[in-house]
C-alpha positions as CSV (number, residue, x, y, z in Angstrom):
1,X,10.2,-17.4,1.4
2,X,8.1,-14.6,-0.2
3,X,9.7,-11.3,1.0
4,X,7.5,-7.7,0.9
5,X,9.4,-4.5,2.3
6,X,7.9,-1.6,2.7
7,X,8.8,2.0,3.0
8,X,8.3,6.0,2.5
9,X,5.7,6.4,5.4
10,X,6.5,9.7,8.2
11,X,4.9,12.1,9.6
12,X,2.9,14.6,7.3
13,X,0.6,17.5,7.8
14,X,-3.0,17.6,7.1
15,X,-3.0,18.4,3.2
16,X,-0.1,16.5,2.1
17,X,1.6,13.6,0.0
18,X,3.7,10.7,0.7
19,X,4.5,7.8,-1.5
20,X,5.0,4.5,-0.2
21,X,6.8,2.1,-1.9
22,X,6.8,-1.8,-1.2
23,X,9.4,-4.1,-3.0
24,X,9.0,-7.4,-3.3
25,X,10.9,-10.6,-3.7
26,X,11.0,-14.6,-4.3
27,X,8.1,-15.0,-5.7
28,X,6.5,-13.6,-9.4
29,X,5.6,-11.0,-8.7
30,X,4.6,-9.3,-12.4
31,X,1.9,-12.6,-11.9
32,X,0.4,-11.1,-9.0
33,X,-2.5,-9.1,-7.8
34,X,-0.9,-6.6,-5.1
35,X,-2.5,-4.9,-2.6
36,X,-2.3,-1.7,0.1
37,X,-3.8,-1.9,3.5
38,X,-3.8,-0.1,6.4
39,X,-4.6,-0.3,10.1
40,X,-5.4,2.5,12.7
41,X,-4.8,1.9,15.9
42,X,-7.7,-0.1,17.6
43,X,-9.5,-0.7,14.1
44,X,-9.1,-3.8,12.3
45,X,-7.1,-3.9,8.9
46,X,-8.5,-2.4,6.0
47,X,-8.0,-2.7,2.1
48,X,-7.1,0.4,0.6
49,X,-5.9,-0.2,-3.0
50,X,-5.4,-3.6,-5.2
51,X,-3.8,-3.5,-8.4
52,X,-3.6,-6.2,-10.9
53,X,-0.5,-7.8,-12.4
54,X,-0.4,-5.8,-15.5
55,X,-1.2,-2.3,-13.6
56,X,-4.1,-1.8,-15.9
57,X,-6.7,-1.9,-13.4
58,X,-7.0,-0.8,-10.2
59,X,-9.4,-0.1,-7.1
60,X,-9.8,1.6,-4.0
61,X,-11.4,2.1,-1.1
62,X,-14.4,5.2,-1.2
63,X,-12.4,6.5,1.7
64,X,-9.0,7.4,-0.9
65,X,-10.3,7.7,-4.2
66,X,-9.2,10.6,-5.9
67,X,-6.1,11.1,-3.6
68,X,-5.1,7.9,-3.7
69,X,-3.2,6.4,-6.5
70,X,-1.5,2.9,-6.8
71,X,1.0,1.4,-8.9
72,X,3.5,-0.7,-9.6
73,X,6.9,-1.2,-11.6
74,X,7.4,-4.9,-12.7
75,X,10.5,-4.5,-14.0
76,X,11.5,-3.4,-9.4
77,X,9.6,-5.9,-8.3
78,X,7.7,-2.7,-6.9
79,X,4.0,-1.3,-5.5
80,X,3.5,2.3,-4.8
81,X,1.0,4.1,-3.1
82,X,0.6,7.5,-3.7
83,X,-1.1,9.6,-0.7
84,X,-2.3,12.7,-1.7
85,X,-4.7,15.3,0.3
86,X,-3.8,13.5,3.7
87,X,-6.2,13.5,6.4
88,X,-5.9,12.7,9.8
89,X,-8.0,9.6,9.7
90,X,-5.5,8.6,7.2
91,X,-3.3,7.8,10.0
92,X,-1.9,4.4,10.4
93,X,0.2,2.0,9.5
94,X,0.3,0.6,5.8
95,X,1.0,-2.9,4.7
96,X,1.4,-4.1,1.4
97,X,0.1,-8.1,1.1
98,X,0.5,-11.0,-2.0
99,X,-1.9,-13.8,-1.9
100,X,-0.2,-17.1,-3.5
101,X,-2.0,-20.4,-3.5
102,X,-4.3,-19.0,-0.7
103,X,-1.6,-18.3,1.3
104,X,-1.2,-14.1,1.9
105,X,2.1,-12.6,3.1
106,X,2.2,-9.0,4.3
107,X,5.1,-6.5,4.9
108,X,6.5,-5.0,8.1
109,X,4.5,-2.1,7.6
110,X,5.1,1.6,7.3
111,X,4.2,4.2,9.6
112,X,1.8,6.7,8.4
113,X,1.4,9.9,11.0
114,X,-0.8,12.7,9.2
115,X,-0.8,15.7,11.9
116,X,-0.3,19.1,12.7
């Protein structure tokens, strides 16, 4: 069963960084397009970052780029999401997800708090 763990989320202060890191198993994973979302409470999910199996492209939402960065580390089995310039809307809790012959798996998720 595809396994995605995620971690490094907290409690920051407006201004700044955390780096989430989501590791990934049982599946091939440097074959895959991985990607970040988040949820706030009483939204609905949103994507924040996709990267593509080689790390040579990437995307983001308008809402993080240029203080968002995402990567990923084939050789761990690993995505990253580099937070940068937090905001309080920013809040929420992050999810990493794998589609695989149309079926998508997501992580636990990772608790993102960004207040004074």
């Amino acid at each position: 069963q595809v396994q995605l763990v995620e971690s490094g989320g907290g409690l920051v202060q407006p201004g700044g960084s955390l780096r989430l890191s989501c590791v990934a198993s049982r599946f091939a994973f440097s074959s895959r397009t991985m990607s970040w979302y988040r949820q706030a409470p009483g939204k609905e999910r949103e994507l924040v970052a996709t990267i593509t199996p080689s790390g040579g492209s990437a995307n983001y939402a308008d809402s993080v780029k240029g203080r968002f960065t995402i990567s990923r580390d084939n050789a761990k089995n690993t995505v990253y999401l580099q937070m940068n310039s937090l905001k309080p809307e920013d809040t929420g809790v992050y999810y990493c997800k794998v589609t695989i012959m149309l079926s998508v798996y997501w992580g636990q998720g990772t608790q993102v708090t960004v207040s004074s």
